[in-house]
C-alpha positions in Angstrom: 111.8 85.6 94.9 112.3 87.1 98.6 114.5 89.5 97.2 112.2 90.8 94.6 109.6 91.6 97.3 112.1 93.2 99.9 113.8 95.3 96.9 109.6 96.1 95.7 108.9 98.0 99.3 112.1 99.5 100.0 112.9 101.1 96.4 110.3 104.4 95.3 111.2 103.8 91.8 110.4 100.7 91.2 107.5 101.1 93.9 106.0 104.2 92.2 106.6 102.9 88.7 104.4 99.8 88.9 102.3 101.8 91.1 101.3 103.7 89.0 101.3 101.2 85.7 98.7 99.8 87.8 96.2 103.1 87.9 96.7 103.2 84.2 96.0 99.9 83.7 92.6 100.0 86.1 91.9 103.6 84.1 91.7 101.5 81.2 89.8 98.8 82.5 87.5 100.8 84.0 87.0 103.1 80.0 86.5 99.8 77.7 83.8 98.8 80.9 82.2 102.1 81.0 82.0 102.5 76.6 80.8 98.6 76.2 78.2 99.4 78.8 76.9 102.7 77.1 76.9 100.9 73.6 74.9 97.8 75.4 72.5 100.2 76.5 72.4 103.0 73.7 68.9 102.5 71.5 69.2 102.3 68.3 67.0 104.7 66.1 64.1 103.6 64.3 64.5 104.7 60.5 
């Protein structure tokens, strides 16, 4: 497992790539949060 993590900071590609597979998976997280918070809070119109 030692070698994962010593190959993890010295390689860019591999660093970068779950790098940033990690901002798009936050990015998402943080868009389902956001839209389930505005429908919570969205009134609903009186008909």
């Amino acid at each position: 497992m030692s070698v994962f993590f010593r190959d993890f900071f010295t390689d860019p590609v591999l660093f970068l790539s779950f790098g940033f597979l990690a901002i798009v998976i936050g990015l998402c997280l943080f868009y389902v949060y956001y839209f389930m918070k505005k429908i919570n809070d969205a009134e609903v119109p009186e008909q």
